[in-house]
Each structure stands twice: as structure tokens, then as C-alpha cells.
N, C-alpha and C positions, 0 to 999 in steps of 0.2 A: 504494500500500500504506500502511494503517497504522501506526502504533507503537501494539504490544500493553503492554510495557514497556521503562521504559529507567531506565539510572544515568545521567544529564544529560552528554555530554562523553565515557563511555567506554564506553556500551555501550548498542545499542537490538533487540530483538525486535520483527521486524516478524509483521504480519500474517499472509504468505505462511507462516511457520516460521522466516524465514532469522534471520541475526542477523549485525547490521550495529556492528566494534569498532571504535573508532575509534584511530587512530594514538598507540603509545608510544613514546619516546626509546629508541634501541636503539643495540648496540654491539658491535661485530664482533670474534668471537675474534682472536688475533694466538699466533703459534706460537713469536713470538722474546719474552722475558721484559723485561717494563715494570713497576717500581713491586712488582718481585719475584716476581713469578711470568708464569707463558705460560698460553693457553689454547687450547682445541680442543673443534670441535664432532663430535661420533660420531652416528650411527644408528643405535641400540638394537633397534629395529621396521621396518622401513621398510613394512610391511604398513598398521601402522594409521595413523599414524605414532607413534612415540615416538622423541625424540631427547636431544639431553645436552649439556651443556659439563663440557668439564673442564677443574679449575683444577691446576696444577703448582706447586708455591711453587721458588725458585731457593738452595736447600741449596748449591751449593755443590760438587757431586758428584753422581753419577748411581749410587752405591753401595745406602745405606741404605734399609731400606724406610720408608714412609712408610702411617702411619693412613688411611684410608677416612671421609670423611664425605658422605653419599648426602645432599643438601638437594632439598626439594619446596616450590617456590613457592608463595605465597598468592595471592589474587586470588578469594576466592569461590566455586574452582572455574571459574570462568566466563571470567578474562580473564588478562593478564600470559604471560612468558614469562621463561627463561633468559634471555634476549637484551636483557631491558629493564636499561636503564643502571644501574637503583639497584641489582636485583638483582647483576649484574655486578660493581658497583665493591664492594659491601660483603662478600658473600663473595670478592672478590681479596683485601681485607683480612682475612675470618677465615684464608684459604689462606696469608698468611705471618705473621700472627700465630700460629697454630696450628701450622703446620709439615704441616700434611696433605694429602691429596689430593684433592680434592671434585670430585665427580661432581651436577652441580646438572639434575634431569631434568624433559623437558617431556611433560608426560604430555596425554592429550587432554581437551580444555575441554566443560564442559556450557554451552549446554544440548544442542549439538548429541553430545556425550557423557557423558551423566548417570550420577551414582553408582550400581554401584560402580566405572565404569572408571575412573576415578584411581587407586583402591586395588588393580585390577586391574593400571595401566600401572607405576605404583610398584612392586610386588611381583615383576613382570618384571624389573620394573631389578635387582633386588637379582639374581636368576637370572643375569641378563647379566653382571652385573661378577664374579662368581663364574666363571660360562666364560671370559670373556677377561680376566682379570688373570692368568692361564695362560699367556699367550702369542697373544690372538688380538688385544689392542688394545695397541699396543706404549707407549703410554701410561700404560699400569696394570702394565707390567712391574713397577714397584715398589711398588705396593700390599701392604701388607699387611690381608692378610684374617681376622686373628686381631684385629683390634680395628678394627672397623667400627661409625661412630655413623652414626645418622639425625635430621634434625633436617630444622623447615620453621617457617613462621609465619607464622597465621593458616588457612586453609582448606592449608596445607600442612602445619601440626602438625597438624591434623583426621588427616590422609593417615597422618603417622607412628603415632598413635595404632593406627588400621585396618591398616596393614601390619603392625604389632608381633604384633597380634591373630593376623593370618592367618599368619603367621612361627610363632607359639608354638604355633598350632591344627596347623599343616602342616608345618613341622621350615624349614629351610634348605638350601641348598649343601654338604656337607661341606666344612669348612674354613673356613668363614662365621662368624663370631663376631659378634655384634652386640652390645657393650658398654656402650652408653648412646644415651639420646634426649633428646634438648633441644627441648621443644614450647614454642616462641614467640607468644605475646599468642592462643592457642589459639582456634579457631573451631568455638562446642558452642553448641545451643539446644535449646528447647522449647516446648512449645504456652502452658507458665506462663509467664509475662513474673518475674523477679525484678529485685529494687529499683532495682539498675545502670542497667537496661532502663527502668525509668520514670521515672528522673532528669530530673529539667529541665534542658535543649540536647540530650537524647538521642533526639530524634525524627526528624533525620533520619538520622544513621547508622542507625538501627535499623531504619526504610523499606528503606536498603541493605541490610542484613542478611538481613531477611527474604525481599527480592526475590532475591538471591542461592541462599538458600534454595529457595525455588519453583522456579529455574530449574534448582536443579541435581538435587534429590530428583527420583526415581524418581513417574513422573504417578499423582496418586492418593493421594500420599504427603501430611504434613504433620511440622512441627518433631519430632514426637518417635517417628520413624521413628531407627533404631537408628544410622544413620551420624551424626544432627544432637543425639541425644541420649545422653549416655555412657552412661547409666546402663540405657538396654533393651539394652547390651552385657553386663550382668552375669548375667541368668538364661543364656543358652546360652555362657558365658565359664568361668565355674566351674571352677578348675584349672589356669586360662592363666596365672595373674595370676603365678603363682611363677616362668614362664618370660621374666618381660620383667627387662629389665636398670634398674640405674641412671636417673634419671629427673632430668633439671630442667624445671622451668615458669617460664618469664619473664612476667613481667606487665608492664604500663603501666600506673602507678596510674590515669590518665585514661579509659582505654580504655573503651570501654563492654562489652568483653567480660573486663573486670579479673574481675567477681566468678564469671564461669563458670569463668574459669581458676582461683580461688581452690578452689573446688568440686571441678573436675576434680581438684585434687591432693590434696586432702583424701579424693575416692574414692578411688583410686589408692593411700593411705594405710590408708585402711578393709580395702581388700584385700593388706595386708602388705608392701609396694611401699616403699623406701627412696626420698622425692621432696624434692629442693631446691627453696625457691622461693625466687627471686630480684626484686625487683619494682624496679621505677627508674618511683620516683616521682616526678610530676609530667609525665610523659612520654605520648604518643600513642600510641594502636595504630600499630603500625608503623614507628616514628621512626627505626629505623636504616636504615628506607629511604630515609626522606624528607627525611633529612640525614645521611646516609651516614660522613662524618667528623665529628661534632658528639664531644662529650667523651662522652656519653652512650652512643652508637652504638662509639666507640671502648672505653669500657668493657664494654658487652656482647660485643665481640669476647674480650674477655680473659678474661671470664667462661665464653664457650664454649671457649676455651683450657682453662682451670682444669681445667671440666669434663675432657676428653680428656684431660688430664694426667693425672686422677686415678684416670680409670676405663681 
């Protein structure tokens, strides 16, 4: 067989359809509390599959309720999990810097599951932690579900953006409160290339990009198909905008998707939308992953604190 496409080291499309990932550092929940919190893996779906970790922070007591924050991984759509190391260790850190509870879900990967099931499998989750924080997952016994944020970054702030949408279009859970969304180094494109995009050294992330793209858009499709592009969410949107909560946008001054995200919040704005942005400049897409403890990475944890704090 051969390779159709590949990102070098993490991921190739073979010939046949299949799609061949190649191995990430990964890291196994533990139910007893280390470095402040426990964690536990759930099954959401087990049909399709859709699964979860959840983070516990170590309060101290098993009394008080604790906030809700639903995190959706990046990776393109296409690769990553809950399970991978950076993921894990950096939200253990927002879980006791923040004091909440995080439900971090693995929704299913394209291309062998193209959009819109991410937005599909995410939108469940939100259904599921609303029936079992009732009493079905004794882990979410203390959940409170009057102030539930959603947050993700990269092709998983794409995800919050699309859940919000479908949320405001189709109502919630009764008892569901979704309070704010913190969209991280956000992943939005289009068939125009803007300036970011044609920077010099931005040639090969933007290969990735787009390849990531391809793989995951619906066949047939190209960049300004309404998941990859915000702004064909605006003619059949019209009236939602007033139901979405509190807004922050982190950016990475370096990032090559810095100025989509500047964009994105500037729409968001257009449409009466109250949005922070936050930018930590000098920084990578994705840095709090890929140094997980850096001062940088630890400041954005405080930040999405502030955030929940506030809201």
C-alpha cells in the first residue's frame, strides 16, 4: 500500500482508506490523588465509542460542589487523545489551580470520523454529564451544573465554538448552565490565505493545516465549508449569538493561527458577544502543551482560573 498523505512521525493515510497513527506518550488515570487531584476514565458511548477522563482536584472534603469544565482536545480532529501525557498533566494543573471538575472527552477522530461527529460526540457529552451528575456517575456526585464552562485548543476550541452553536440552536439539559468558553490558539480557515498564512517559516505548518483540513471536512468539501470557516456560520446563526455566554480567546503571538483567532473574536464582537483576549506573546500554538509547566503555560492556567472565577 501506499501513502496517500501523511504529517511525517504522526500520522499517514494509506492507500487502502486505513490510517496508520503513530504512537503518543500516554498516561494512565490513577483513582488515588497525586500532585492534587485523582482521575478516572468513564464511557460516555460505548456504541460509537466516546469516552472521558475525569479530573477530581483534592479540596479537602467531599462536601462542596464543584464547577464543570467539559475540555475537547486538539489534534486537527484527526489525532491525540485524553490519554496523551501533555494533555493529562496540564489540565491536572488547571483541575487544582481552578478548583473544578473536568470532564476532558475523546470524541471520534477523522478521517475515519469526519465532521460533524466531533460536534456530534461533544454535544452528547454535554447530555451525558447532565444525566449522570444525578446520580449515575458517582464521580460527578458533586458537580455543579449551574456553572459549566467549555473550553478546548486548537481543533478543540473549533469543537466549543460548534457545540455552543448547537446548544443555543437546541436549548440544553434543564439545569445545565453553560457560563463561559475559553477557545484556545483556535483552529478556523478558509479558501483566502491571510497574511499570518503567508509569513515566511509558515509553510510548513500551514501544509499541516491544511492537510488536517482535507482529512477531516466532509468529501467534497473545501476550507470555507461552514465548520472551517466562522463566518458561513453567520447567515443561518442569526439570533444565537445572544445565547452564548462569556467568551475568552487565547492566542500565541507566534502561532500561525494568531490572526484567525484575532478575527474570530473581533466576529464574535460584531455580533454583541462580550470576548477577552488574552495573547502570550512570543509563544507557540500550543505551548502549554508542549511545556506543560513553563511560566507561560502556568500563567494561562491562572488565567482560565480568573476566567471561572469571574463568570
Amino acid at each position: 500500500m501506499s501513502i496517500v498523505a501523511e504529517v511525517p512521525g504522526i500520522l499517514q493515510l494509506l492507500s487502502d482508506g486505513s490510517v496508520k497513527r503513530f504512537p503518543l506518550p500516554t498516561t494512565a488515570a490513577s483513582d488515588e490523588f497525586s500532585d492534587g487531584y485523582k482521575t478516572k476514565d468513564v464511557v460516555i458511548d460505548s456504541a460509537k465509542p466516546i469516552t472521558a477522563r475525569i479530573f477530581v482536584p483534592d479540596t479537602g472534603d467531599d462536601l462542596h460542589r464543584l464547577p464543570v469544565l467539559m475540555h475537547f482536545h486538539g489534534g486537527g480532529f484527526c489525532i491525540c487523545s485524553t490519554t496523551w501525557l501533555p494533555f493529562h498533566a496540564y489540565l491536572g494543573g488547571v483541575c487544582v489551580k481552578s478548583q473544578v471538575l473536568i470532564v476532558s472527552v475523546d470524541y471520534r477522530l477523522a478521517p475515519e470520523h469526519k465532521i460533524p461527529t466531533p460536534y456530534d460526540d461533544c454535544h452528547s457529552s454535554l447530555q451525558w454529564l447532565a444525566s449522570n451528575a444525578c446520580g449515575g456517575e458517582p464521580w460527578l456526585g458533586r458537580a455543579d451544573l449551574s456553572r459549566v464552562f467549555l473550553s478546548g485548543e486548537s481543533a478543540g476550541a473549533n469543537i466549543v465554538h460548534h457545540v455552543m452553536l448547537r446548544v443555543a440552536r437546541d436549548g440544553v439539559e434543564e439545569g445545565l448552565n453553560i457560563r463561559g468558553l475559553m477557545i484556545i490558539h483556535p483552529y478556523f480557515g478558509s479558501e483566502e490565505r491571510i497574511e499570518s498564512e503567508l509569513a515566511e517559516g509558515m509553510e510548513a505548518p500551514l501544509a499541516k493545516s491544511d492537510l488536517f483540513w482535507r482529512l477531516s471536512l466532509p468529501e467534497g468539501s473545501d476550507r470555507d465549508h461552514w465548520a472551517s470557516n466562522f463566518e458561513k456560520t453567520a447567515a443561518d446563526a442569526e439570533g444565537l449569538w445572544q445565547r452564548f455566554p462569556a467568551v475568552a480567546v487565547f492566542i500565541a503571538g507566534m502561532d500561525l493561527l494568531k490572526e484567525r483567532g484575532i478575527m474570530y473574536a473581533e466576529f464574535l464582537r460584531s455580533k454583541g458577544l462580550a470576548v477577552d483576549v488574552v495573547v502570550a506573546e512570543g509563544q507557540e500554538h500550543a505551548f502549554h502543551l508542549l511545556n506543560h509547566d513553563s511560566d507561560d503555560a502556568l500563567l494561562l492556567q491562572s488565567q482560565m482560573a480568573d476566567f471561572m472565577n469571574k463568570h
